[in-house]
N, CA, C and O atoms as a GROMACS GRO file, in nm:
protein
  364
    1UNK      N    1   9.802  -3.229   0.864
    1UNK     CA    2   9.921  -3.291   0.809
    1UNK      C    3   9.897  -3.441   0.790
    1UNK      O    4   9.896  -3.483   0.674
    2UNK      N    5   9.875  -3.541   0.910
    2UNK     CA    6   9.805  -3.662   0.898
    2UNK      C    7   9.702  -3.685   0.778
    2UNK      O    8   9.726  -3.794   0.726
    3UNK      N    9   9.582  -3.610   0.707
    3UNK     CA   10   9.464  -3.614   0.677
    3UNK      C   11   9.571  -3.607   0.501
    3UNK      O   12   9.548  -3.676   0.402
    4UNK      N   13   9.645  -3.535   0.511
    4UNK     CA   14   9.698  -3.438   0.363
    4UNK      C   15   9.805  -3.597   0.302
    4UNK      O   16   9.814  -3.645   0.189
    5UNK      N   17   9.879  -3.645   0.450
    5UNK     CA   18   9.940  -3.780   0.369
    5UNK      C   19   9.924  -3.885   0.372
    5UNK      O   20  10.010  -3.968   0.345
    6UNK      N   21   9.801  -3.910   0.409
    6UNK     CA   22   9.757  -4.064   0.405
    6UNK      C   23   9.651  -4.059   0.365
    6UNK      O   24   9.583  -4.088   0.463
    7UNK      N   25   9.565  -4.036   0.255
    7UNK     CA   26   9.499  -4.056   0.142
    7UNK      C   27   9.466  -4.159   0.093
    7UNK      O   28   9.352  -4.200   0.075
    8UNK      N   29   9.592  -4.222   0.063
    8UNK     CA   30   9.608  -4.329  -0.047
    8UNK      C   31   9.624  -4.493   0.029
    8UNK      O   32   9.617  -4.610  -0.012
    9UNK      N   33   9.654  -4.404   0.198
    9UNK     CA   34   9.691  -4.552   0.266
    9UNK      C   35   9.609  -4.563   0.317
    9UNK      O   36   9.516  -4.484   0.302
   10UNK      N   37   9.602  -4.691   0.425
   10UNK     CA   38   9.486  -4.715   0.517
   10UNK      C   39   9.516  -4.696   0.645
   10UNK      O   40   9.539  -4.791   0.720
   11UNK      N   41   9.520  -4.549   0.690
   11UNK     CA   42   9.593  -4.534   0.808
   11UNK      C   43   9.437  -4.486   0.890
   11UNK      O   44   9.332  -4.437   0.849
   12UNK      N   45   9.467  -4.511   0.969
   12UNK     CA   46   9.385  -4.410   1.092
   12UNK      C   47   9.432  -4.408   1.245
   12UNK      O   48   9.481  -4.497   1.315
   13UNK      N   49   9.390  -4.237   1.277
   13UNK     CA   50   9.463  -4.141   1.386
   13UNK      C   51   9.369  -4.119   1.490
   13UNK      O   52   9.309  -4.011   1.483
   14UNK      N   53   9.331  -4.219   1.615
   14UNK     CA   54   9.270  -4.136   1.702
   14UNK      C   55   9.263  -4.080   1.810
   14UNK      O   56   9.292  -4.151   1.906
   15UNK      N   57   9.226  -3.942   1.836
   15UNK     CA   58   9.230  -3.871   1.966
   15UNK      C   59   9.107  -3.862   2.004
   15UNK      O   60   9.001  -3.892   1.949
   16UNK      N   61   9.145  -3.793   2.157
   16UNK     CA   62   9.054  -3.723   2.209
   16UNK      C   63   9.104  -3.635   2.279
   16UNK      O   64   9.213  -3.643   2.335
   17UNK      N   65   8.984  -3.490   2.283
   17UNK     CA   66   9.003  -3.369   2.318
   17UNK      C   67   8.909  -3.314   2.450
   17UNK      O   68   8.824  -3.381   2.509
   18UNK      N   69   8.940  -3.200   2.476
   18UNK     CA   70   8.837  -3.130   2.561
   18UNK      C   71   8.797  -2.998   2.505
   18UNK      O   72   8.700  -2.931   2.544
   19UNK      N   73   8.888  -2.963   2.399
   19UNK     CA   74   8.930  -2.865   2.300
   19UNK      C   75   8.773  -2.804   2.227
   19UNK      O   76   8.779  -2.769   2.109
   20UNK      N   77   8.676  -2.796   2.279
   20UNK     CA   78   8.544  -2.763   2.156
   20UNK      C   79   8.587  -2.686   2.057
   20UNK      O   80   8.486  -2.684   1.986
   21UNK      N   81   8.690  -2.602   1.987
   21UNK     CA   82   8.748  -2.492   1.934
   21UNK      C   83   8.772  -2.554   1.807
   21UNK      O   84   8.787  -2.488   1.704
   22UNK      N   85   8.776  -2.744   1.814
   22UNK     CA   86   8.820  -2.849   1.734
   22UNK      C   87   8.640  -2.886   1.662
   22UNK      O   88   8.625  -2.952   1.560
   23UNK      N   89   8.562  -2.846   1.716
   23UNK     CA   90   8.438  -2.916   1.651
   23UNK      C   91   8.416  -2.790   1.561
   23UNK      O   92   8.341  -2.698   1.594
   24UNK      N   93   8.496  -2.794   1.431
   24UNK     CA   94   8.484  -2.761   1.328
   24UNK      C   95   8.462  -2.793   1.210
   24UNK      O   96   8.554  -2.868   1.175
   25UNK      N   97   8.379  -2.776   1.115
   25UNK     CA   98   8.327  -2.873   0.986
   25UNK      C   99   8.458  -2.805   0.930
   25UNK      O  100   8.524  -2.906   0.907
   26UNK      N  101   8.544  -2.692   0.892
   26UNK     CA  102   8.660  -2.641   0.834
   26UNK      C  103   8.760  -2.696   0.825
   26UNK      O  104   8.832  -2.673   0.728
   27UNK      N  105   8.818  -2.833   0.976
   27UNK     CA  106   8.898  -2.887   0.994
   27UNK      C  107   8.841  -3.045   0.984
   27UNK      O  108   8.911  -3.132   0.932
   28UNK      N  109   8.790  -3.057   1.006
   28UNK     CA  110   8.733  -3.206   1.003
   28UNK      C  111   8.642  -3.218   0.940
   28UNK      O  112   8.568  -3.119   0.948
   29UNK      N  113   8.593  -3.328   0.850
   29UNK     CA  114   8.473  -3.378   0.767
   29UNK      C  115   8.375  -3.426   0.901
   29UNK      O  116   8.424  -3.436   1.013
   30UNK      N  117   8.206  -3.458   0.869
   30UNK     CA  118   8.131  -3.535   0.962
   30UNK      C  119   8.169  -3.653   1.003
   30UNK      O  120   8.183  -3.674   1.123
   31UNK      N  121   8.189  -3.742   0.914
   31UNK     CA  122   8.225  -3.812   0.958
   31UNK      C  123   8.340  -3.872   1.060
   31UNK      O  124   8.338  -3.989   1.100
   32UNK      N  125   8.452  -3.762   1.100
   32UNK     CA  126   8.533  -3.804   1.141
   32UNK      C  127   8.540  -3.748   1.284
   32UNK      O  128   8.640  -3.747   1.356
   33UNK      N  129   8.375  -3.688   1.320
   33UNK     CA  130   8.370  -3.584   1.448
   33UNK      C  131   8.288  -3.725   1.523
   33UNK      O  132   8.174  -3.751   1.482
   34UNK      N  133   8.345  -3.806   1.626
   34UNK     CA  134   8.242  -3.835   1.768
   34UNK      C  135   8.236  -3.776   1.870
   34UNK      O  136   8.327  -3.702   1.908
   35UNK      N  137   8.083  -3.806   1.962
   35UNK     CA  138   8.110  -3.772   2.065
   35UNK      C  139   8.056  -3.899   2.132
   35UNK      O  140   7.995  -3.994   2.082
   36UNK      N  141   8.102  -3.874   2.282
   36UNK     CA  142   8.114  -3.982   2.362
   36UNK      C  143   8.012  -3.961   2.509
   36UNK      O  144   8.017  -3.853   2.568
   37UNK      N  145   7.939  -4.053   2.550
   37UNK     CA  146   7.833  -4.009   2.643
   37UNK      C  147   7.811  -4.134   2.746
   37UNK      O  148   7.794  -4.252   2.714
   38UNK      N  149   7.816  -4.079   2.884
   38UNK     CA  150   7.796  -4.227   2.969
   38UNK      C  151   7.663  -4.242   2.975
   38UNK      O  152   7.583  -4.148   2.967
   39UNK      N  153   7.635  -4.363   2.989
   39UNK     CA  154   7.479  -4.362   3.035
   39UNK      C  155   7.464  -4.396   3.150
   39UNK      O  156   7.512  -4.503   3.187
   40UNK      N  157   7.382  -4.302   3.250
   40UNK     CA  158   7.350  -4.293   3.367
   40UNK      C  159   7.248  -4.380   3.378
   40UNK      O  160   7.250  -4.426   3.492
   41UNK      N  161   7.129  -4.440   3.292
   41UNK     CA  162   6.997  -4.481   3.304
   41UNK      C  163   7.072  -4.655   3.378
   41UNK      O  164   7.022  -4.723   3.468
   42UNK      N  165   7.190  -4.679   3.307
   42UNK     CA  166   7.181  -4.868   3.300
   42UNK      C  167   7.357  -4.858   3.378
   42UNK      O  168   7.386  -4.784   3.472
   43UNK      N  169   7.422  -4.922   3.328
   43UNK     CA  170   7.535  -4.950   3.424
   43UNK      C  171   7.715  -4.902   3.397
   43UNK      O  172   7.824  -4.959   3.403
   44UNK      N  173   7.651  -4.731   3.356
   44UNK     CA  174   7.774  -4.606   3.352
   44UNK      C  175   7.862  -4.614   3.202
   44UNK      O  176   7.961  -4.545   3.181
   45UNK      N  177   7.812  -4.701   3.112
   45UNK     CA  178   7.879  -4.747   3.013
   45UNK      C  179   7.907  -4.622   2.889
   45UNK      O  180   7.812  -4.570   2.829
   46UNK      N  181   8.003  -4.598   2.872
   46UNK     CA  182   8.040  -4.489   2.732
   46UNK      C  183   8.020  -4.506   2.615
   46UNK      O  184   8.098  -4.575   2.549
   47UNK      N  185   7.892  -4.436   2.550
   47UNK     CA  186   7.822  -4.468   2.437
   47UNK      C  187   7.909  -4.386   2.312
   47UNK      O  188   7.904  -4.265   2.335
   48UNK      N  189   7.974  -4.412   2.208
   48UNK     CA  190   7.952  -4.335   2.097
   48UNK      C  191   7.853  -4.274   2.012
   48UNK      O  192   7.772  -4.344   1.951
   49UNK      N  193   7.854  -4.159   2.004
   49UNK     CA  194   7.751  -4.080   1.858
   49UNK      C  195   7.827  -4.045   1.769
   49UNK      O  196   7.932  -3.986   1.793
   50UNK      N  197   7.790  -4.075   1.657
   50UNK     CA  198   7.844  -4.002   1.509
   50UNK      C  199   7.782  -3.932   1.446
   50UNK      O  200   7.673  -3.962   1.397
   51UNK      N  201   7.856  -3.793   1.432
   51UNK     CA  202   7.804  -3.665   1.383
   51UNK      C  203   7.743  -3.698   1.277
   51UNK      O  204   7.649  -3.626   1.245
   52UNK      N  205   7.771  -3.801   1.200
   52UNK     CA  206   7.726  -3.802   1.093
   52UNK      C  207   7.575  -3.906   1.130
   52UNK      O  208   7.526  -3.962   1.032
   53UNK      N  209   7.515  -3.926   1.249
   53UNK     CA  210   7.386  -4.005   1.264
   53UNK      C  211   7.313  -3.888   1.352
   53UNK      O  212   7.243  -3.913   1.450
   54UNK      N  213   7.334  -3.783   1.310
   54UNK     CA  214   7.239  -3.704   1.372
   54UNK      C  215   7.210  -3.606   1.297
   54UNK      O  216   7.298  -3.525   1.268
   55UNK      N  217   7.051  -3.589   1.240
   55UNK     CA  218   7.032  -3.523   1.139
   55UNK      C  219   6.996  -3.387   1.147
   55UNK      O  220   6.926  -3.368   1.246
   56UNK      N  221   7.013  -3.301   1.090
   56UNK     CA  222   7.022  -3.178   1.029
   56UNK      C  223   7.138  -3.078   1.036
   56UNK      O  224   7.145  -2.955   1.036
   57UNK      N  225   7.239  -3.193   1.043
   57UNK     CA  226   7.362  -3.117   1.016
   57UNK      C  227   7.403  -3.109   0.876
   57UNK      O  228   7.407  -3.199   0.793
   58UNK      N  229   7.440  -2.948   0.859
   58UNK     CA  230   7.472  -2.891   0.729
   58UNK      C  231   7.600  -2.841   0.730
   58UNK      O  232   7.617  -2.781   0.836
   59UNK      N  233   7.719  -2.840   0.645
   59UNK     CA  234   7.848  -2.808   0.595
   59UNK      C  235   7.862  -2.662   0.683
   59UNK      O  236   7.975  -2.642   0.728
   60UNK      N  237   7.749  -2.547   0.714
   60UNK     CA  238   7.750  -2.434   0.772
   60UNK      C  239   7.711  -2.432   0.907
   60UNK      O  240   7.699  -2.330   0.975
   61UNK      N  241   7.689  -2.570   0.951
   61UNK     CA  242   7.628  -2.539   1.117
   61UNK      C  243   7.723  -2.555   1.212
   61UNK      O  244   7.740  -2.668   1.257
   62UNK      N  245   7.787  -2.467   1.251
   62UNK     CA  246   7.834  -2.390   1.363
   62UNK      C  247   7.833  -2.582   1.547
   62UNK      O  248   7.796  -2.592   1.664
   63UNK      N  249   7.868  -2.630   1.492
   63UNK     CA  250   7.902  -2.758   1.569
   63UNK      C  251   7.968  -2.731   1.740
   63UNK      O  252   7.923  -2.778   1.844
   64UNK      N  253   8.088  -2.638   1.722
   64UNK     CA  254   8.097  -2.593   1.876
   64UNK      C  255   8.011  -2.497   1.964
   64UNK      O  256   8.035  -2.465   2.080
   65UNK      N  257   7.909  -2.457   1.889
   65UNK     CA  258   7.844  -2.376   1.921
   65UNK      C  259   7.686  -2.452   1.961
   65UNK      O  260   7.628  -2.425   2.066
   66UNK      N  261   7.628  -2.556   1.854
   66UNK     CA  262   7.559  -2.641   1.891
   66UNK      C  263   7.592  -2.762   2.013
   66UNK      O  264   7.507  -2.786   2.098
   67UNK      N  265   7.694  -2.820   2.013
   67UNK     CA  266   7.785  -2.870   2.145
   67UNK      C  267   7.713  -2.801   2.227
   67UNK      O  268   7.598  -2.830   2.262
   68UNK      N  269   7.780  -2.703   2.263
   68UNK     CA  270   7.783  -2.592   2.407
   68UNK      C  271   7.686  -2.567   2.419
   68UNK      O  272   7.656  -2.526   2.531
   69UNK      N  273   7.570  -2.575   2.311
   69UNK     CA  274   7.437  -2.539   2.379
   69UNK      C  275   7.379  -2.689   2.464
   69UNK      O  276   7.304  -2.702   2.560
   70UNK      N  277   7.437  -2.767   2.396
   70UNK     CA  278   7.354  -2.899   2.486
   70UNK      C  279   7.294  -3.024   2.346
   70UNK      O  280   7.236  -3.131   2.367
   71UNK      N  281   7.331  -2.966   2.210
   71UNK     CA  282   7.211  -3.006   2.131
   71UNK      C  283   7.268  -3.144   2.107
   71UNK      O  284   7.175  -3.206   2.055
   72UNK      N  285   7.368  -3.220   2.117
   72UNK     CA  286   7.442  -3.316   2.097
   72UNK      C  287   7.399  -3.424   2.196
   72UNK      O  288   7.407  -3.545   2.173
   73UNK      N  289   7.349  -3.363   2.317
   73UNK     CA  290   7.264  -3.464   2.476
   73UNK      C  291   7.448  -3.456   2.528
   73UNK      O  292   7.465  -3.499   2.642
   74UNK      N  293   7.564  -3.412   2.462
   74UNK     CA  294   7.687  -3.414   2.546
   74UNK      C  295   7.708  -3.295   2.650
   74UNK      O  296   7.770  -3.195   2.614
   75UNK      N  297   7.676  -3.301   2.728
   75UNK     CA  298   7.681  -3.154   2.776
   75UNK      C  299   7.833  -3.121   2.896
   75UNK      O  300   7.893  -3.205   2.962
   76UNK      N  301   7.856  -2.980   2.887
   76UNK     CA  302   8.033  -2.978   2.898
   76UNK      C  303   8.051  -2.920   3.010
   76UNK      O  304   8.148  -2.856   3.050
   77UNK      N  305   7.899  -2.955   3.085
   77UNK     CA  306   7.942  -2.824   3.228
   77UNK      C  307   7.852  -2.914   3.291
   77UNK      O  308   7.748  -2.956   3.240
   78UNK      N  309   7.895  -2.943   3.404
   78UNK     CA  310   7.845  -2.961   3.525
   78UNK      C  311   7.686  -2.921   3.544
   78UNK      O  312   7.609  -3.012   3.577
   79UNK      N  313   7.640  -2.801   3.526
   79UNK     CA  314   7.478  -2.802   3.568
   79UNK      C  315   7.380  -2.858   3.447
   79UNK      O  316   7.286  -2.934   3.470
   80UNK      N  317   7.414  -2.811   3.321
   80UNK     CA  318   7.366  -2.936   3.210
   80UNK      C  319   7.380  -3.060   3.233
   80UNK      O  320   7.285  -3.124   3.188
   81UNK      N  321   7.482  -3.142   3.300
   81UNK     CA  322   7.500  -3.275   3.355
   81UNK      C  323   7.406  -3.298   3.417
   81UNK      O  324   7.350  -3.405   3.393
   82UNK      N  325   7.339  -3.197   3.536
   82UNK     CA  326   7.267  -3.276   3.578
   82UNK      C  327   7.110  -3.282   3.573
   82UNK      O  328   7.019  -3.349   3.622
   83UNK      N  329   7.136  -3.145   3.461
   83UNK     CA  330   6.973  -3.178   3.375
   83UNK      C  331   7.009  -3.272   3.287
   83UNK      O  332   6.975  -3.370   3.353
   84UNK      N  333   7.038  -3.302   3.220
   84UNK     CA  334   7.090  -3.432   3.146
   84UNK      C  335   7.038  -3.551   3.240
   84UNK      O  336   6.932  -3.609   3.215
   85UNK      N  337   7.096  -3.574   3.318
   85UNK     CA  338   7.064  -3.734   3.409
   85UNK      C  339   6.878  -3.664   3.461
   85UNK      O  340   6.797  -3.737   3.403
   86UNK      N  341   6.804  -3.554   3.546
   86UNK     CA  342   6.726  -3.517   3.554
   86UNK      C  343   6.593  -3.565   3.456
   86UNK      O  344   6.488  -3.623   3.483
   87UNK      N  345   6.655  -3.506   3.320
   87UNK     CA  346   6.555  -3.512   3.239
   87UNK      C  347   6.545  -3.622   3.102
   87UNK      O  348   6.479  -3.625   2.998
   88UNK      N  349   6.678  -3.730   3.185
   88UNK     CA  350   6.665  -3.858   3.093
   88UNK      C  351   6.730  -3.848   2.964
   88UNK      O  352   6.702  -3.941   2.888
   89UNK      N  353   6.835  -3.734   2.904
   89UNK     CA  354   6.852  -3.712   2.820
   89UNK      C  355   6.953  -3.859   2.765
   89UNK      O  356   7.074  -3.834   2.771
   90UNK      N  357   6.926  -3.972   2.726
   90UNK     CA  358   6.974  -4.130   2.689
   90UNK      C  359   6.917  -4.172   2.582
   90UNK      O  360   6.805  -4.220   2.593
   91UNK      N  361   6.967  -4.164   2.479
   91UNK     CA  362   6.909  -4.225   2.309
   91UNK      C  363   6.934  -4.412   2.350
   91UNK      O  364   6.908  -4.498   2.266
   0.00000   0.00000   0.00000
């Protein structure tokens, strides 16, 4: 509804979710998908990524499904967390 009437203006809407059901290319363009990541290496700070700076995403790739596997370095469960900090996963 937001996306359908402000077109023409210069509006912008932002949330955040826990929702993965939402990392859909159907509902959202690339550009308008981040994700958000602390870094454990230096001093706990919350990094942004933009879907759209990570390459080989295509109009058909399945995004909550790549998420949940880990491929994003965001990972949504606790034991990926701590292969994540383990194995340095920090761009």
């Amino acid at each position: 509804l937001f996306m359908n009437n402000c077109q023409k203006k210069k509006s912008q809407l932002i949330f955040t979710t826990h929702d993965t059901n939402l990392l859909d290319l159907k509902i959202f363009r690339r550009d308008q998908i981040y994700f958000t990541e602390k870094t454990v290496k230096t001093d706990y700070q919350t990094k942004l990524k933009y879907l759209t700076k990570i390459k080989g995403i295509r109009k058909t790739t399945d995004i909550e499904k790549e998420y949940l596997k880990g491929e994003y370095c965001d990972f949504p469960t606790l034991g990926s967390l701590v292969n994540n900090v383990l194995n340095g996963c920090d761009e």
